[in-house]
C-alpha positions as CSV (number, residue, x, y, z in Angstrom):
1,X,93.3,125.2,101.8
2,X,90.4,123.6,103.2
3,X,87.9,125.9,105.3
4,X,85.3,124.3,108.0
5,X,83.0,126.8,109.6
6,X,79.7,126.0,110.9
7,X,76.5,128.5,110.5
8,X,74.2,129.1,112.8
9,X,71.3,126.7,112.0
10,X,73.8,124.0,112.9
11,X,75.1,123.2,109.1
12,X,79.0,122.3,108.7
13,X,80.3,124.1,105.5
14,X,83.2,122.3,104.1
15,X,85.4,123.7,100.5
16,X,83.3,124.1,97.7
17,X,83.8,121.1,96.0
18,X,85.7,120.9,92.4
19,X,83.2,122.1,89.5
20,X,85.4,121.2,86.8
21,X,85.0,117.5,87.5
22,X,81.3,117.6,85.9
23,X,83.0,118.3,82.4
24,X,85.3,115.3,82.7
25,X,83.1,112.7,81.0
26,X,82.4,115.3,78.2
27,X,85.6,115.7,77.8
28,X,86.4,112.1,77.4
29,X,83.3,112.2,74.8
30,X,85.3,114.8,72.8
31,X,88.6,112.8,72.8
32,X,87.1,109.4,71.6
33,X,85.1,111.1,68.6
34,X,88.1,113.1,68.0
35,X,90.1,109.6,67.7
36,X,87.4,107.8,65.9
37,X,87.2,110.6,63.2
38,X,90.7,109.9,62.5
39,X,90.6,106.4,62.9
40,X,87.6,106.3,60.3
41,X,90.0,108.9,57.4
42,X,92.8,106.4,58.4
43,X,90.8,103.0,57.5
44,X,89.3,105.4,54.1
45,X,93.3,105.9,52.8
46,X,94.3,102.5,54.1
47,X,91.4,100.7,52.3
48,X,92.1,102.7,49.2
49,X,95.7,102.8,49.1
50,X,96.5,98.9,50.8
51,X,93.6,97.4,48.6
52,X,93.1,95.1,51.7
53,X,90.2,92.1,50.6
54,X,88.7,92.9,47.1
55,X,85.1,93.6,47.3
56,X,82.9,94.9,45.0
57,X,81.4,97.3,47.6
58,X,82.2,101.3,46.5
59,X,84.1,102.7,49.4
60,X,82.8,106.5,48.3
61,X,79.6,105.5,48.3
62,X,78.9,103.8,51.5
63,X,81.3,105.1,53.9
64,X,80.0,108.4,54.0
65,X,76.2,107.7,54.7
66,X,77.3,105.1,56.9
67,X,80.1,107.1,58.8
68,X,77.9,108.9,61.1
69,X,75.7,105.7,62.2
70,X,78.6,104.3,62.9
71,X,80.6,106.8,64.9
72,X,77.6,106.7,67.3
73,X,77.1,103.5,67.7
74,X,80.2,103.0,68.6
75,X,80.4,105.8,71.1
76,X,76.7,104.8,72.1
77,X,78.0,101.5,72.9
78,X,80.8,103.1,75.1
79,X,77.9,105.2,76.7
80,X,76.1,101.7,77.6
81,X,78.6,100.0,79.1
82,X,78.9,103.1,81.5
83,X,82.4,103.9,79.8
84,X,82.0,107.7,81.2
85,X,80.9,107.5,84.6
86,X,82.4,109.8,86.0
87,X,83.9,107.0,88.7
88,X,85.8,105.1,85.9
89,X,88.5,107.6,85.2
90,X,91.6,108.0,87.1
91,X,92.9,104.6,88.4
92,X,92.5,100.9,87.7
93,X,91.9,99.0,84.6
94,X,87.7,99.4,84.6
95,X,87.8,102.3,82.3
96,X,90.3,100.1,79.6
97,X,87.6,97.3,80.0
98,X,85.0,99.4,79.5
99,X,86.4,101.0,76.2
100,X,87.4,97.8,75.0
101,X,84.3,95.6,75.7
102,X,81.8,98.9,74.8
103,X,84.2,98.5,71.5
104,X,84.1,94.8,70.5
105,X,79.8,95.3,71.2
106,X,79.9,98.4,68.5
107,X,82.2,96.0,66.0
108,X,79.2,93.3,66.6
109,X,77.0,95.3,66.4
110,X,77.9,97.2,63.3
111,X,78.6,93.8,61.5
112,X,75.1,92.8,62.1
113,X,73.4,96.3,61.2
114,X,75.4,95.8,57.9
115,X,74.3,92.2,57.1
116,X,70.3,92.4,57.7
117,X,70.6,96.3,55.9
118,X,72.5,94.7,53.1
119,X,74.5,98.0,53.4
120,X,77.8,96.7,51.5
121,X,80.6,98.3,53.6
122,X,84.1,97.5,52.8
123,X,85.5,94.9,54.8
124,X,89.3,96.1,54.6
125,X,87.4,99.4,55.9
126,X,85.8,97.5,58.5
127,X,89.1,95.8,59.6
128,X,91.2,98.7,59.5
129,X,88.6,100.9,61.8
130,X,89.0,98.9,64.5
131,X,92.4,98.1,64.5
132,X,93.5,101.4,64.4
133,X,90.5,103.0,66.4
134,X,90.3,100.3,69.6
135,X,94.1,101.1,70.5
136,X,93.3,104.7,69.5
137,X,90.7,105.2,72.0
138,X,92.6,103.3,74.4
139,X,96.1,105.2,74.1
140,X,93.7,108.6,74.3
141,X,92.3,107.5,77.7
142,X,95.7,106.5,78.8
143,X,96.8,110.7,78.1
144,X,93.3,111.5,79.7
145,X,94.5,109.9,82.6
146,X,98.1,111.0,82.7
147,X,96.9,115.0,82.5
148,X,94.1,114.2,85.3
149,X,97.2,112.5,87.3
150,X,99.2,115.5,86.5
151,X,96.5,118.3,87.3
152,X,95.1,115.9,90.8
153,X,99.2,116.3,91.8
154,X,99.0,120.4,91.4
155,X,95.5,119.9,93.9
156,X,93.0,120.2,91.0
157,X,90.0,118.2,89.9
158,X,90.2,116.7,93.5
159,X,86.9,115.1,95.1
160,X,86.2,116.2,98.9
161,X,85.5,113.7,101.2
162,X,84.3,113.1,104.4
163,X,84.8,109.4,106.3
164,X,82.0,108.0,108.5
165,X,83.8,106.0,111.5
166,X,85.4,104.9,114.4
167,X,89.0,107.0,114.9
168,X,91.3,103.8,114.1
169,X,89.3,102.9,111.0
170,X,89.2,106.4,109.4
171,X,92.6,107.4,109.8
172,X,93.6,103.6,107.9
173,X,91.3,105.0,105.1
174,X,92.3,108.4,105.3
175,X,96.0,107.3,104.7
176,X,95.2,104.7,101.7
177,X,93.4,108.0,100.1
178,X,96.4,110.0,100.8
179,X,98.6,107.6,99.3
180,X,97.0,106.7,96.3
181,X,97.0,110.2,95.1
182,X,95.6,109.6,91.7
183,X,92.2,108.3,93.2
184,X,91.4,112.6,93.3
185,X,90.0,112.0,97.1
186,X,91.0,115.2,99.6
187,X,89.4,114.6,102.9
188,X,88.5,117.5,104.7
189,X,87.1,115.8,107.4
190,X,85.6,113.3,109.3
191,X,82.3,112.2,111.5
192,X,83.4,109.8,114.4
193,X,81.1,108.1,117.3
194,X,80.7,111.0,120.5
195,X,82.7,113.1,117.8
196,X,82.2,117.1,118.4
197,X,83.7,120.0,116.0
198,X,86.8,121.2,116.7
199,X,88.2,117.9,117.5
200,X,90.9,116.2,115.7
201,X,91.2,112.1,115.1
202,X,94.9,110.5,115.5
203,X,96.5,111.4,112.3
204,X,95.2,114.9,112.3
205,X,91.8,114.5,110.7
206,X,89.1,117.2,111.8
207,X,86.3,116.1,113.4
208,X,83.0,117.8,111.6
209,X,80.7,116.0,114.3
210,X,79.2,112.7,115.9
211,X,78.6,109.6,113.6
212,X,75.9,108.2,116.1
213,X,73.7,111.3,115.8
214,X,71.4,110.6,112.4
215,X,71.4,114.5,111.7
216,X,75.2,114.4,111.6
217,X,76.0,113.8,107.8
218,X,72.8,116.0,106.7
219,X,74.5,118.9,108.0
220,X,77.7,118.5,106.5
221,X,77.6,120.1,103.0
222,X,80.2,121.3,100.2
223,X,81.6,117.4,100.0
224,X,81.5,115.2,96.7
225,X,82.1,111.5,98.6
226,X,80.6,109.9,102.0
227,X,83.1,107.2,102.8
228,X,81.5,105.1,105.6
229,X,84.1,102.4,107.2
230,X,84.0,100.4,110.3
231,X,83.2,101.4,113.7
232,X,80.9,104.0,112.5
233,X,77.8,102.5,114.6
234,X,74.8,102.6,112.1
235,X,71.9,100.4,111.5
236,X,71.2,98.9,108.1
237,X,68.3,101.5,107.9
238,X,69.9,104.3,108.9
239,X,72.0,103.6,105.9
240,X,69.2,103.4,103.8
241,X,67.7,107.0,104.9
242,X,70.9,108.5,104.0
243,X,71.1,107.2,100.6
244,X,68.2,108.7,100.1
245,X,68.9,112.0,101.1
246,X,72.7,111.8,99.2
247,X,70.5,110.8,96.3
248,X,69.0,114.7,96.6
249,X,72.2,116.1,96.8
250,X,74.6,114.3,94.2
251,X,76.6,113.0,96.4
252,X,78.1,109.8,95.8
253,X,78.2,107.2,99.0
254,X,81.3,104.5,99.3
255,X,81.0,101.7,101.8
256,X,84.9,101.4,102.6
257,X,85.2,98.3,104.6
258,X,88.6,97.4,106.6
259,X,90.4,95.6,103.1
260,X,93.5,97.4,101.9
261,X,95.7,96.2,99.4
262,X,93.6,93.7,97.9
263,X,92.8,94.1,93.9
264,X,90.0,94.4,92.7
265,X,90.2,91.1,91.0
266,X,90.0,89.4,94.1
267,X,86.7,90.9,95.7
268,X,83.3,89.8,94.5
269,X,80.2,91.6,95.8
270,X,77.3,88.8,95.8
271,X,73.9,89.9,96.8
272,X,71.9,87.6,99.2
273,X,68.8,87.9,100.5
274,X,69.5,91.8,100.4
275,X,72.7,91.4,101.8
276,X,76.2,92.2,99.7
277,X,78.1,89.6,100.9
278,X,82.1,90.5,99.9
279,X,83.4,87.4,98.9
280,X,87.6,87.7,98.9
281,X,89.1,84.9,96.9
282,X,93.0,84.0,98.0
283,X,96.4,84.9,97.5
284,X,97.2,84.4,94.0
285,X,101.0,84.0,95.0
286,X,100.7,80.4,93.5
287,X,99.9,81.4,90.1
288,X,103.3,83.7,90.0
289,X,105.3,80.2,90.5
290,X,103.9,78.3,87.7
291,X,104.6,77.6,83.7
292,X,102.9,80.5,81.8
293,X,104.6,83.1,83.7
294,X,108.1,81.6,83.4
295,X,107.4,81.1,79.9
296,X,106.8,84.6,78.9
297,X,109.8,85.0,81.3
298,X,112.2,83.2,79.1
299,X,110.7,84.3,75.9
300,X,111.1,87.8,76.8
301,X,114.1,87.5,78.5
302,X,115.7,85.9,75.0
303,X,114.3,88.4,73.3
304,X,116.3,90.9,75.4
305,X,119.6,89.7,75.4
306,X,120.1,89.1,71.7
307,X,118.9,92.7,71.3
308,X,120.9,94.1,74.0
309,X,124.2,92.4,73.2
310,X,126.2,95.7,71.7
311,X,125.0,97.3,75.0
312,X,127.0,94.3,77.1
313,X,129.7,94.8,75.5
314,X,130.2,98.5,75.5
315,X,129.5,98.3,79.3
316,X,131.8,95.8,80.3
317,X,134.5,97.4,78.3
318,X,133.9,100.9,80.3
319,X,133.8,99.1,83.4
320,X,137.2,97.4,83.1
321,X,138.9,100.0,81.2
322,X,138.3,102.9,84.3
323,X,140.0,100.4,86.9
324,X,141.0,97.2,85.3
325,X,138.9,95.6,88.5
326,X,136.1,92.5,87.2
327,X,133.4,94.0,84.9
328,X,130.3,92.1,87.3
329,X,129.7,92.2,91.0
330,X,128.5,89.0,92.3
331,X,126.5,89.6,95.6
332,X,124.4,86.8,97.2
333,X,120.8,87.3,97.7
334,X,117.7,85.0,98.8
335,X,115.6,83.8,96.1
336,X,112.4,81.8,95.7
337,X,111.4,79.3,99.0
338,X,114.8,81.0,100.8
339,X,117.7,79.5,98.0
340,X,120.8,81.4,97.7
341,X,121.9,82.5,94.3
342,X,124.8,84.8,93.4
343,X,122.8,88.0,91.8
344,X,124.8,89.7,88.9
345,X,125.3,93.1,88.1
346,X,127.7,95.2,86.5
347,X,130.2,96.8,88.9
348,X,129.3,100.3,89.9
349,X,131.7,100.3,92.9
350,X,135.3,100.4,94.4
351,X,136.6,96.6,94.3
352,X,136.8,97.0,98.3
353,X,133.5,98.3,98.4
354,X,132.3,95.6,100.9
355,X,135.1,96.5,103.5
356,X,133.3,100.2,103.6
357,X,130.0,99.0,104.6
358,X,130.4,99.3,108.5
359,X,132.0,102.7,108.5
360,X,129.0,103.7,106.4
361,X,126.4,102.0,108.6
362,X,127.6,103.8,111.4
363,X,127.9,107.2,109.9
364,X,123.7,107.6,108.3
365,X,122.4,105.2,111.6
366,X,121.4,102.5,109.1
367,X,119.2,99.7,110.9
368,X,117.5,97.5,108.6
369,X,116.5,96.7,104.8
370,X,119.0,97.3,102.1
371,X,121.1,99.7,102.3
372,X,121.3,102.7,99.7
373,X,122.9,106.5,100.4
374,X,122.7,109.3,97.8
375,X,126.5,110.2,97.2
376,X,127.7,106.7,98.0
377,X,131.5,107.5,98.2
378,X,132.5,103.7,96.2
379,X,130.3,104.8,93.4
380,X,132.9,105.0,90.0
381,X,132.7,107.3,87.7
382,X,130.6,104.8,84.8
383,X,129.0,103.5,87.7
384,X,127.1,106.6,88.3
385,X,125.6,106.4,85.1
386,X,124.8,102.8,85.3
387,X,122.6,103.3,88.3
388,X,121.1,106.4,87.0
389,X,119.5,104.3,84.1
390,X,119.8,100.9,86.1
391,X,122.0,99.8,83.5
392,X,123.9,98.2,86.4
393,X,121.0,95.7,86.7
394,X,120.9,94.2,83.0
395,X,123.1,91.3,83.8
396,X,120.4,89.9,86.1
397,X,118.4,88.7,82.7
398,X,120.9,86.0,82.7
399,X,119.9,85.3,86.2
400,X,116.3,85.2,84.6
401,X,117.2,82.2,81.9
402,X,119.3,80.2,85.1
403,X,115.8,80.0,86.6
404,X,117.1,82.1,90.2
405,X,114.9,85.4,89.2
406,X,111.7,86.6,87.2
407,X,111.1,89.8,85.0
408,X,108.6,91.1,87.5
409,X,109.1,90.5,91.0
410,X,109.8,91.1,95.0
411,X,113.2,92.5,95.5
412,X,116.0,89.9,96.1
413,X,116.7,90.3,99.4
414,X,119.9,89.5,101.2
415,X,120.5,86.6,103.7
416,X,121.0,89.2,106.6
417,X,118.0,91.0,105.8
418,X,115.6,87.5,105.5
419,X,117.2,86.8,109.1
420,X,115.2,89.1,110.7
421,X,111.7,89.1,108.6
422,X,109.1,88.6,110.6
423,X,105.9,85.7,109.4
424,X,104.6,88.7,107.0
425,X,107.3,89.8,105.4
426,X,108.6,86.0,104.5
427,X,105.9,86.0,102.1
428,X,108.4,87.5,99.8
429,X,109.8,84.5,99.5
430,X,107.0,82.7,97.6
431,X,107.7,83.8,94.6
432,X,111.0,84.4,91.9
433,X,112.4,87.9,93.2
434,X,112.6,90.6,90.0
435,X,114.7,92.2,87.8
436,X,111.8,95.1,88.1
437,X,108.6,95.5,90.6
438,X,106.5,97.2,92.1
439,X,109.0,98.8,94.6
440,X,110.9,99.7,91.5
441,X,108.0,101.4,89.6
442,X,107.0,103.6,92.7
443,X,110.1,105.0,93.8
444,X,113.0,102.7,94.9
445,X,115.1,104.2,96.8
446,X,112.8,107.1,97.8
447,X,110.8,104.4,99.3
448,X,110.7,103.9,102.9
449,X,111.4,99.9,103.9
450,X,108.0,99.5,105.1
451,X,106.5,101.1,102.0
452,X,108.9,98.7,100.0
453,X,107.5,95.5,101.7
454,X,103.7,96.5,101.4
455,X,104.3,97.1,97.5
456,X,106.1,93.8,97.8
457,X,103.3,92.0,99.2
458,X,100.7,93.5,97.3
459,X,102.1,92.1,94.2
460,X,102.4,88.5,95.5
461,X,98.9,88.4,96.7
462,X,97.3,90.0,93.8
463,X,99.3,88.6,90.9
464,X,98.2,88.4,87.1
465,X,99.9,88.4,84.0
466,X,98.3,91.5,82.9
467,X,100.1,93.2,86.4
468,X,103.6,92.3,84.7
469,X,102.9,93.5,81.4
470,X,101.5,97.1,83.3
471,X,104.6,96.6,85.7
472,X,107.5,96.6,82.8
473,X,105.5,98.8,80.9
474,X,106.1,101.2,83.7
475,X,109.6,100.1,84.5
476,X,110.7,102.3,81.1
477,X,109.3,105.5,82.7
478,X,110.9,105.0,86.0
479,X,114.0,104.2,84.5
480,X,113.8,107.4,82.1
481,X,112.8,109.5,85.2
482,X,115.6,108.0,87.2
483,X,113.6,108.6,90.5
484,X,115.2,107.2,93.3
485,X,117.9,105.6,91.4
486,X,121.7,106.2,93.1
């Protein structure tokens, strides 16, 4: 629970802040020379027992004076390109470019220190260390991360934080922190213009004191992050003064300007004349519609079906067996630039399931977006399995090779549903709607239709190939999990 007080001499106290986030970074230390040591015994027994390149170099002999210099290099390297800061960890894919850039240096690096030493290292050892040690360190971070997930979801490791700004702007921020829970930010409170203790902004925030007075933030103590966002009327050197007092305290400072659900991909900071000008490149929407990603669409998608054949069949002969009704459902949804396509699935309801829907609408008030009810009463018997693993959803990889849908995607949305988007939400339409997304990933049906649309959006705007890969990557979790799925 968060505590505020305020002492006499006019200081706000906030929580004490998390202590066991100091020991993150050396924790990360102790994971990657953990990995590298056995990394380096596995590229020892794979060089001796493969007999990759032959060499005249003795393995016995030069590994082991070299091992050491080696191992820190490499996690030397990592320390250089600022691969534990303790920033990096938690979200986004810095800390994976990090590890893998700090990585190729220390394989350059060592290469070189080998060739003017004339130290004659075994090159099958050489290989093998870094192609089993670069996805090691990388696959540790990824647990690193999914523990510090774990532990920031129980309200540990969390980083308080206090927002500098106008009432509108800081409850926006406020509620991008509270929904991307993995960032570790708990705000405890916030400093707003003609603010006064006691006080509370729109969505609930307490007010710790008044953004326009310059003693304000010096008097708030026990915090970990200053977020300072629009409205929060201060003066270029006023800004200055306060870094250097945060600078005294170890506090870290975050200009949040008023740009959500952008990636990061998009933003360039470029410094002129002592300015850092934000430079935000467009929508990347475009690149979603062109050849590489259908490509790896139809590549993938191939790949798919052959494997998954024996599971077609054994569906499709569960489905017609329980009712002797069609094995696919046929339903027609919107697709790229507003074209109709029928969208397959395996049937996972009544064959009259259609004539149900207004009954149903009526009895849970349903308004808009697509409809979904836990305990659907058309659901089969098969069918509730099918939906619990999104089996049901399989056939669409045909509607993947026809060209109507991508991999990764929007979801396909009905014609009555596109009827009544509004200029926004037709965005959707730019791109191939997906057998999987973003929606899909975070929740589905747990998802509220607003939330669905912003995920929806986010993807179109901020597309990359590297964003599908993460995207079905993730898709096997969520199907695993079956969160949200009925």
């Amino acid at each position: 629970m968060t505590i505020v007080s305020e002492r006499s001499d006019r200081r706000t106290v906030v929580a004490s802040p998390s202590r066991s986030l100091r020991y993150l970074p050396a924790t990360a230390l102790a994971v990657d020379a953990g990995l590298l040591a056995v990394a380096a015994l596995v590229a020892v027994l794979g060089r001796k027992y493969l007999d990759f390149f032959s060499t005249s170099a003795d393995l016995s002999a030069n590994v082991g004076p070299a091992a050491p210099f080696i191992a820190v290099g490499w996690l030397g390297m990592l320390y250089v390109v600022d691969a534990y800061r303790p920033d990096v960890f938690g979200a986004g894919a810095d800390e994976f470019k990090r590890v893998l850039n700090g990585s190729m240096y220390a394989a350059a690096a060592i290469g070189v220190g080998c060739y003017l030493t004339k130290t004659l290292l075994s090159r099958g050892f050489f290989v093998l260390l870094f192609v089993v040690g670069v996805p090691a360190l990388l696959a540790g971070r990824a647990g690193l991360r999914v523990l510090l997930h774990r532990a920031r979801r129980r309200g540990s490791l969390l980083q308080r934080v206090v927002i500098v700004g106008g009432p509108a702007h800081v409850d926006e921020i406020a509620a991008v922190l509270h929904r991307e829970t993995q960032l570790g930010y708990e705000v405890v409170g916030a400093l707003i213009p003609g603010g006064r203790t006691g006080q509370r902004t729109g969505s609930g925030i307490p007010v710790l004191g008044d953004a326009s007075d310059p003693r304000a933030v010096g008097a708030v103590e026990g915090l970990d992050v200053l977020f300072f966002t629009g409205g929060s009327d201060r003066k270029a050197s006023d800004l200055r003064e306060i870094v250097w007092e945060l600078e005294q305290r170890s506090i870290q400072l975050v200009m949040a300007p008023s740009i959500t659900d952008m990636s990061s991909e998009r933003v360039r900071i470029r410094p002129v004349g002592g300015l850092p000008l934000i430079h935000m490149e467009a929508p990347r929407w475009v690149y979603a519609s062109r050849w590489a990603k259908r490509t790896f669409d139809v590549l993938v998608t191939s790949a798919l079906v052959a494997v998954l054949l024996p599971v077609f069949a054994v569906i499709a002969l569960r489905v017609k067996l329980h009712d002797g009704g069609p094995v696919l459902f046929r339903q027609i949804r919107v697709g790229r630039g507003g074209a109709e396509f029928p969208c397959l699935k395996f049937r996972t309801m009544v064959v009259d399931a259609e004539e149900w829907l207004p009954d149903l609408h009526e009895e849970v008030g349903h308004v808009e977006g697509l409809f979904k009810m836990k305990d659907d009463p058309r659901i089969t018997k098969p069918g509730r399995w099918l939906r619990r693993f999104s089996l049901d959803e399989l056939p669409q990889l045909l509607n993947v090779l026809r060209g109507e849908m991508s991999l990764v995607g929007p979801r396909p949305p009905l014609p009555a549903e596109v009827e009544n988007y509004d200029t926004g939400t037709e965005r959707r339409l730019h791109v191939r709607p997906g057998v999987t997304g973003l929606w899909q990933v975070s929740g589905r049906s747990d998802l509220s239709w607003d939330e669905a649309v912003r995920l929806d959006l986010y993807y179109i705007d901020n597309w990359s190939m590297l964003q599908d890969v993460s995207i079905l990557a993730r898709t096997v979790g969520a199907v695993l999990s079956s969160r949200g799925a009925y």
